[in-house]
N, C-alpha and C positions, 0 to 999 in steps of 0.2 A: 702624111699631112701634118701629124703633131710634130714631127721635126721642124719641117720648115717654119711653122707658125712659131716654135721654140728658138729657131735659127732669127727669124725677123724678129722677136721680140727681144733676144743678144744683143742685134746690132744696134735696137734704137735704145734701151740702156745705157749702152758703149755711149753715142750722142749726148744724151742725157747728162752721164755723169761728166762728161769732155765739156759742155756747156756750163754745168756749177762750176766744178775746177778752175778754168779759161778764163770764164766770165765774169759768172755773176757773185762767188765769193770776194774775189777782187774787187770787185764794185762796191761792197757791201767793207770792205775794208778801208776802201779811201772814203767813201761818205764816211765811217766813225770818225776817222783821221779829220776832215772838215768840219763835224761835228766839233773835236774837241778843240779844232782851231781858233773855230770863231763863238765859241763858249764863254760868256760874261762869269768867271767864278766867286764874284760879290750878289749876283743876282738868284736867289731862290726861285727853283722854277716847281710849277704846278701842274702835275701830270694828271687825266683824266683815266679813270680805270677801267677794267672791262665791263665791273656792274655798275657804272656811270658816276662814281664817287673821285672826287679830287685830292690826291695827294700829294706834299711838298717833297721836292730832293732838290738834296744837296748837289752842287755841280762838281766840288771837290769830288766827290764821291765819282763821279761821272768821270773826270779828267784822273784819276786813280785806276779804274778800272780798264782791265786788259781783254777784251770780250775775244771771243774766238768763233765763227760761224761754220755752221758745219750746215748743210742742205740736202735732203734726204728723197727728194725726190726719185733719182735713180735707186736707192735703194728700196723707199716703199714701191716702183715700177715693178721689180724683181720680185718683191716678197707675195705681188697680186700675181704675177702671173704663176708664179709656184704656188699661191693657193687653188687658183685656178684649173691648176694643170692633174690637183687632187690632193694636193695638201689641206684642205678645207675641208672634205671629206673625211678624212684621219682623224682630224683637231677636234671636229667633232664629234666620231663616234668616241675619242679620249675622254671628250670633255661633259660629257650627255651619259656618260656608266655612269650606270647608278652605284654601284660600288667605289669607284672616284669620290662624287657626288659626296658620301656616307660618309668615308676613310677622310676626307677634307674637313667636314663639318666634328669630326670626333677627335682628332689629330691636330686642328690644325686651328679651329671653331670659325672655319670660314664655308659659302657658301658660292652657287652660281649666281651673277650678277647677269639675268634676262637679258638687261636691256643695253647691256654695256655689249653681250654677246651679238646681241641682234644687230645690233650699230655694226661692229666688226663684221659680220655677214654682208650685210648689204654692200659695206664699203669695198670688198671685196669685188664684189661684182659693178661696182661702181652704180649702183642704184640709190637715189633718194630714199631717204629714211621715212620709214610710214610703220603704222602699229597698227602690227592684226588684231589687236585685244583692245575690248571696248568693258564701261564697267555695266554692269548687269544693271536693267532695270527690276523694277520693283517685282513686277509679274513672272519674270525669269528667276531673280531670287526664290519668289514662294515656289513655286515649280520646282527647282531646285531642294528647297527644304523636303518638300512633300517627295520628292523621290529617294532621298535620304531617310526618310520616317518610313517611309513604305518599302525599304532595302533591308533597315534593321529590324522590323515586323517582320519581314519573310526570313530572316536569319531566325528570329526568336520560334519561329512556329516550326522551322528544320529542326531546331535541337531543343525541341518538345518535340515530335516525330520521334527522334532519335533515343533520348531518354525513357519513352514510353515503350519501344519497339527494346530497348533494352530490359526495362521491367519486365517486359512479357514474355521475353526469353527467359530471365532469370524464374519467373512463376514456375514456367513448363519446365524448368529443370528442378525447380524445389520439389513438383509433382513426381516428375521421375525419380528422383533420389528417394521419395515416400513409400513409392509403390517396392521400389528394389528394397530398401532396409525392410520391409513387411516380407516377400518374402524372403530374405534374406533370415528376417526372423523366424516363419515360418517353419524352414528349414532346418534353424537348429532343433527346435524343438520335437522335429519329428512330423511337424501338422500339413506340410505341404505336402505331404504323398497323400495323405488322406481329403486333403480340400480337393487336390486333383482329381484322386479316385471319385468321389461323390460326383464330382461336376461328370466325370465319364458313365458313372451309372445313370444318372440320371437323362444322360444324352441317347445312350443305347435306348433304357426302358421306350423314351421318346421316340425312339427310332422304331422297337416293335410294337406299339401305339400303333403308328402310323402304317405300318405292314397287314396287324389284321384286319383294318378297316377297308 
């Protein structure tokens, strides 16, 4: 199935580009040619711009110039349907690592542009442009703040947990290392046989205590 859909979309390309070519390049050649034929070049002319501001040119300027048209259509047909076909998928997981991402802004101090991307998505699919992101009301903001306060609150009380649970390790090890240097010390001195012996006399007597009764 993705052959042939690959195959039809070949041949209306081929068309495509056979129509710029044939056509409408040519077309687009004689109109300049008529353009500059019937061009007053004593008269200033005044062009309207695309953010609706007026500017003068010169016609010399106009009759001097040698424009060249090039039409791109068949080629942006091909480049959708290769994104289509999963090149868009690629472009994206390229373009969306965050290590990319990182290595661009430290390397290069540039960054991803959302909405330029988003555009180039949609256009892809030939969908109208629309934005999923809307700006946060007031309500959503404080919400937002207060789950932020209340994330780094439960960070700060984990590592108090953690610090304390540290400390109280370290206590019952300073207690151990107390008891061992005692009798450690004990020991050299000679006193640890005899603290022992007492504690065992005095456990036996307890124990014939408790037999004659």
């Amino acid at each position: 199935m993705q052959a042939q859909t690959n195959a039809s979309n070949t041949r209306v390309h081929g068309l495509v580009a056979n129509l710029e070519d044939q056509t409408l390049n040519p077309m687009l050649e004689q109109i300049w040619q008529l353009i500059c034929m019937f061009l007053d070049p004593q008269q200033i002319m005044t062009i309207l711009g695309p953010e609706g501001q007026g500017f003068q040119v010169d016609p010399v300027d106009i009759l001097n110039a040698d424009p060249k048209f090039k039409l791109k259509t068949a080629n942006n047909m091909k480049m959708r349907a290769a994104m289509q076909g999963g090149g868009l998928q690629t472009l994206t997981q390229y373009v969306l690592n965050p290590e990319i991402i990182t290595a661009m802004g430290e390397q290069q101090q540039k960054t991803l542009d959302i909405e330029q991307f988003t555009e180039f998505y949609l256009d892809v699919y030939n969908v109208k442009a629309f934005n999923l992101f809307r700006p946060m009301t007031p309500q959503e903001l404080q919400a937002a703040q207060q789950r932020q306060q209340q994330a780094g609150m439960e960070k700060m009380s984990l590592q108090q947990a953690r610090m304390t649970a540290i400390s109280t390790d370290a206590h019952e090890r300073d207690e151990t290392q107390i008891i061992v240097a005692t009798l450690n010390a004990l020991a050299q001195i000679g006193a640890l046989n005899e603290v022992l012996g007492i504690a065992r006399d005095a456990e036996i007597k307890s124990a014939q205590i408790l037999e004659g009764q």
